[in-house]
C-alpha positions in Angstrom: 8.8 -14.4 4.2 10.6 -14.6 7.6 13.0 -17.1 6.4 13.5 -15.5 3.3 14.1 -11.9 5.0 16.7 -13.7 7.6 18.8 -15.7 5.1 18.9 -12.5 2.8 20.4 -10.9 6.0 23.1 -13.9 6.9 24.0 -14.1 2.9 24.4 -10.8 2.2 25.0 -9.6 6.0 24.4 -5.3 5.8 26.1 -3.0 8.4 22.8 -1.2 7.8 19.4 -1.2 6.1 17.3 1.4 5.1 13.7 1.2 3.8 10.4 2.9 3.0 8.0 3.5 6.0 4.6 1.8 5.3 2.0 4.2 4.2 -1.9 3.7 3.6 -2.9 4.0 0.6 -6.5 3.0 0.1 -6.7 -0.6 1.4 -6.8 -1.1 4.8 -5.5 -5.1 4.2 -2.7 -4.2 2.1 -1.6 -1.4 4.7 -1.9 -3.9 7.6 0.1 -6.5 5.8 2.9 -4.0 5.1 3.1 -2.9 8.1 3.1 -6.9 10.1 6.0 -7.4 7.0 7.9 -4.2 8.4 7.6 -5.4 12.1 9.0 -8.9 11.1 11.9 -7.5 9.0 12.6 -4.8 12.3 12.3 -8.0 14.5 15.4 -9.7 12.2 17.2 -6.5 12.6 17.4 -6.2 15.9 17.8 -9.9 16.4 21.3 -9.5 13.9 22.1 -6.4 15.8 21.8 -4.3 12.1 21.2 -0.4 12.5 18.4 0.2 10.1 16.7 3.6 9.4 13.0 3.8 7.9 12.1 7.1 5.8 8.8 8.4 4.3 8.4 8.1 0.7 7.7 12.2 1.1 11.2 12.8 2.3 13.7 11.2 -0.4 11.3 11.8 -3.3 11.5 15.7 -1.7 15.6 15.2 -1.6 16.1 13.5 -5.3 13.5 16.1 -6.6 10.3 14.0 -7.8 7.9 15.2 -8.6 4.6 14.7 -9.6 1.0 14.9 -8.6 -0.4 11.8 -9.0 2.0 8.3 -9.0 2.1 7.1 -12.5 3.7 10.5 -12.5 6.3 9.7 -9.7 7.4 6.7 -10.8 8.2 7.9 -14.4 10.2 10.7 -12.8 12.1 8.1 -10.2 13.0 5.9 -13.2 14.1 9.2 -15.5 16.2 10.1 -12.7 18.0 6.9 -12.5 18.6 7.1 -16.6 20.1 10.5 -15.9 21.8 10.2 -13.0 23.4 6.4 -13.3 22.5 5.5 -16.7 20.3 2.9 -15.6 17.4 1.6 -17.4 15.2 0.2 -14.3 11.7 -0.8 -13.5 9.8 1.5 -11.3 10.5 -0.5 -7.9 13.8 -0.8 -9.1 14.5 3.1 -9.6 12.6 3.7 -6.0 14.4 1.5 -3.7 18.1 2.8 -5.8 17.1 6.5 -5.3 15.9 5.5 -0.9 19.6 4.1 -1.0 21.2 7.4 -2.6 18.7 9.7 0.0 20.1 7.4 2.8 23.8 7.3 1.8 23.3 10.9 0.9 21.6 12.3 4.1 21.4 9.4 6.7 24.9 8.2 6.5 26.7 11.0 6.3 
């Protein structure tokens, strides 16, 4: 993943990254792979010398107005959103990581 992550970075070479803080869930492996994956990609970051920012899911789903109780729930409003707002027809990873980028360039960035 290292390598993958690093010539990602020299291909497409960001003036900054922005990505979703690791959260658990409800398993403790999955959370504690996340989070070793985060440290690596922070570790390539600072290594490039590439500002990066990491948000929590709570705070751009609050800014783009998701809602939802339960997940299922979340992600149909995320990818809804997308289809409104850029006419997009997207998977639900797909409509979270476009509407993190529209929080960040929105609120981070500015």
């Amino acid at each position: 993943m290292y390598d993958k992550i690093k010539g990602c970075l020299i291909k497409i070479n960001p003036d900054f990254v922005v990505f979703e803080n690791v959260q658990f869930q409800k398993n403790y492996g999955t959370f504690q792979q996340l989070s070793q994956l985060q440290g690596v990609l922070m570790s390539l970051l600072f290594e490039r010398n590439i500002a990066f920012h990491y948000v929590e899911a709570t705070a751009w789903r609050a800014f783009c107005k998701i809602k939802g109780r339960k997940r299922i729930e979340q992600k149909a409003n995320a990818i809804q959103m997308v289809k409104d707002k850029f006419n997009l027809s997207v998977s639900e990873d797909e409509a979270d990581a476009i509407l993190l980028g529209y929080f960040a360039v929105n609120k981070i960035l500015k």
